[in-house]
N, C-alpha and C positions, 0 to 999 in steps of 0.2 A: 372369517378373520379379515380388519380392514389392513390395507396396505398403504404404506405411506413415500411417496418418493419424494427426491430429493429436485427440487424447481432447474434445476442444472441440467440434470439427466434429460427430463423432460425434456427441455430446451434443445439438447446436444439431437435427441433422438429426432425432434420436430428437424432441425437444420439435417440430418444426413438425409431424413426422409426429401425434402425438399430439394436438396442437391441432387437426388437421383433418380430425382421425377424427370421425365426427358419431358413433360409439357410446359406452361409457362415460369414455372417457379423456379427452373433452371436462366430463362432467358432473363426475369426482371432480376437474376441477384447482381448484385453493384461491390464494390468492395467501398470498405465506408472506414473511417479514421478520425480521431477528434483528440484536442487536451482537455485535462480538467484541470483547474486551479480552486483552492478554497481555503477551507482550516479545517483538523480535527483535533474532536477531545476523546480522551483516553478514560478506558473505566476497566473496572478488574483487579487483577493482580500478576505481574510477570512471574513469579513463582506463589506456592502456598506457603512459603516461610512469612513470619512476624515481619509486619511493615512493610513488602515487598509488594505494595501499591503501584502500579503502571506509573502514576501522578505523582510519585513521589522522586520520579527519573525526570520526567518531560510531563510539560505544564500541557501539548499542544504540539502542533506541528503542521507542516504548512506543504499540502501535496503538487507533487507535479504530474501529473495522472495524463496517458493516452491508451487509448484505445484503439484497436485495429480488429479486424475482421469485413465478414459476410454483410449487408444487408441483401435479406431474401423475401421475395414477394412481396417488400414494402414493408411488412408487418413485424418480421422474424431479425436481426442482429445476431449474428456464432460468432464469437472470434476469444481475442486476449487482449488483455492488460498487463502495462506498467506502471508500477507508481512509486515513485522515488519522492521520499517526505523531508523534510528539513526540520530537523526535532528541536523544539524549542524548549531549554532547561526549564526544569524548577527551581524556582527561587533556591529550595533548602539546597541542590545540586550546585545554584549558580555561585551559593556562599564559599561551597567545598572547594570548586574552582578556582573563586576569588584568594583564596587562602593558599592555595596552591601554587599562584601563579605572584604571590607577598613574597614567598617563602624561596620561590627559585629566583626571586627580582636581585636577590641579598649577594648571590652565586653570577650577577651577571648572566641570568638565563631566566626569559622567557617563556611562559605558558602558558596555552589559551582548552578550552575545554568546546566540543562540537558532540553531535550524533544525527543520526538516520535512521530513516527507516523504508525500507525495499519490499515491498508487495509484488506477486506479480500469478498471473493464474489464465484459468476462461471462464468464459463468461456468457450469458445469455439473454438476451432483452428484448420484451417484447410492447411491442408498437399500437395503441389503442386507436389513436388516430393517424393515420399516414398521411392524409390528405387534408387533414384539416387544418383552418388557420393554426394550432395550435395541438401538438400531439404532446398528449400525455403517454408514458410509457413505466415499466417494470422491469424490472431483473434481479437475478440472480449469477453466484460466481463460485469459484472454489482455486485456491490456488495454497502459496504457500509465503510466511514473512520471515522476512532477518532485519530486527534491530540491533543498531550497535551503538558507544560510544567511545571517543578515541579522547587523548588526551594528546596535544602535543606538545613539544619542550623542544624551544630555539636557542641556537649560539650564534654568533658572528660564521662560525664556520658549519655549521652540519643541525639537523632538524631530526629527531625522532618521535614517532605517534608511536602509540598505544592504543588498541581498541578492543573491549571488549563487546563479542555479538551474541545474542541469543537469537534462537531461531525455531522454527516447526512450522505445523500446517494451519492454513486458513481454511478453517471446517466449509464455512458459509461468508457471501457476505452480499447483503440482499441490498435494494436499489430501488430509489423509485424519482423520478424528474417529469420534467418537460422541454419539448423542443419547439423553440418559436423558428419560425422559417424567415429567413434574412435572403436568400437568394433562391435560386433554382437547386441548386447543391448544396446547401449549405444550412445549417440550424444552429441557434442556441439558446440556453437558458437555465435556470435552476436544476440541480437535483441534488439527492441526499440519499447519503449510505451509511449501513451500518454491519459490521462484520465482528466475526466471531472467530477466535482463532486460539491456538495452546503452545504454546513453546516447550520444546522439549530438549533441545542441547544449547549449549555453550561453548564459544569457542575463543580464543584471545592469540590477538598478533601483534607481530612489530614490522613496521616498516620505518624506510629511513636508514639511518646509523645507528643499528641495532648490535653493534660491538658490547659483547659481553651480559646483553640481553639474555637472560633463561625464562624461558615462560614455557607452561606447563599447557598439555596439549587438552583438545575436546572433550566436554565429559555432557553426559547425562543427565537430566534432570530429575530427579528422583522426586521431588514434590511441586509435582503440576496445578495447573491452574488456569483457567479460564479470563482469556480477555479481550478487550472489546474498543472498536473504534468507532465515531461518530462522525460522518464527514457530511461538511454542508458548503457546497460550490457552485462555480459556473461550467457548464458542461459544450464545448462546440463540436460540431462533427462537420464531413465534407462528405461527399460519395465522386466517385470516379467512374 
């Protein structure tokens, strides 16, 4: 029977072993750290209900990605990621908001519409060339996301947001770049990811002046669905 593992595991098992070799691979590990900037596009569906297209929320979105961990024996990266998105509406979205914010203008209050999106996990990468002008490299990740969208509503005196979040696990989210070398410590260059992930609850708040505010608490997703990011950036790291 063949067996199939997940490029994470792998990854995770390579860095413990490596961590507790008492020969060199303990001595070359570095702690290493980098951001990423770029754009992604969204595919899928955030629930299996009619019309519940990812794309039909957010056109896109713009990450702030860093990374922290291990580099081991040159070759090997263990660590985590964050990544805080800046969801960039859909048109059909931006209309709803635009109407929203006609409607409260009439009432002497102001309304602007935002959202995010929060990834965060471990991760594993590994390094083809370490030494070379130019090292191509791979990875893999597993963590978990909460996207949200907030609405908020100004007066002269007091601000209240609305946001609704959905959230679950990031099954997978696989990776593939390069590092051009800029200094003795330091690299950067292209790469490009793409992840897989399922949302499974719901949740909605208020902050602000939530006087007289009722909102109804977290629930469930009962009809799941598979969805999916494309992210294409610039990648830098440091080692210390």
């Amino acid at each position: 029977m063949k067996r199939s593992y997940h490029p994470w595991l792998v990854g995770a098992a390579v860095g413990v072993w490596l961590l507790s070799n008492p020969g060199n691979a303990r001595a070359d590990a570095k702690f290493e750290f980098g951001p990423r900037l770029g754009y992604a596009l969204p595919f899928g569906d955030a629930t299996s209900a009619s019309g519940d297209e990812l794309k039909h929320t957010f056109k896109g979105q713009v990450p702030i990605w860093l990374d922290a961990g291990a580099r081991i024996a040159e070759r090997f990266f263990v660590g985590a990621y964050l990544d805080y998105n800046v969801a960039i509406l859909s048109s059909q979205l931006s209309k709803v908001c635009d109407a929203i914010d006609a409607s409260a203008s009439a009432y002497g209050v102001s309304a602007s519409c935002s959202g995010h999106d929060v990834r965060f996990g471990g991760e594993f990468l590994f390094h083809l060339l370490p030494k070379g002008p130019v090292d191509p490299w791979v990875g893999a990740g597993i963590g978990y996301e909460w996207l949200a969208f907030s609405v908020t509503q100004e007066t002269p005196s007091a601000a209240t947001t609305l946001s609704a979040g959905i959230h679950g696990f990031e099954f997978t989210n696989l990776q593939l770049g390069l590092d051009i070398p800029v200094g003795r410590d330091m690299a950067i260059g292209p790469f490009l990811a793409f992840t897989l992930a399922e949302f499974s609850r719901t949740t909605v708040d208020c902050s602000g002046d939530c006087t007289g505010v009722n909102l109804p608490g977290g629930a469930d997703i009962s009809q799941n669905a598979l969805h999916e990011w494309l992210f294409l950036g610039a990648r830098a790291t440091f080692e210390l």
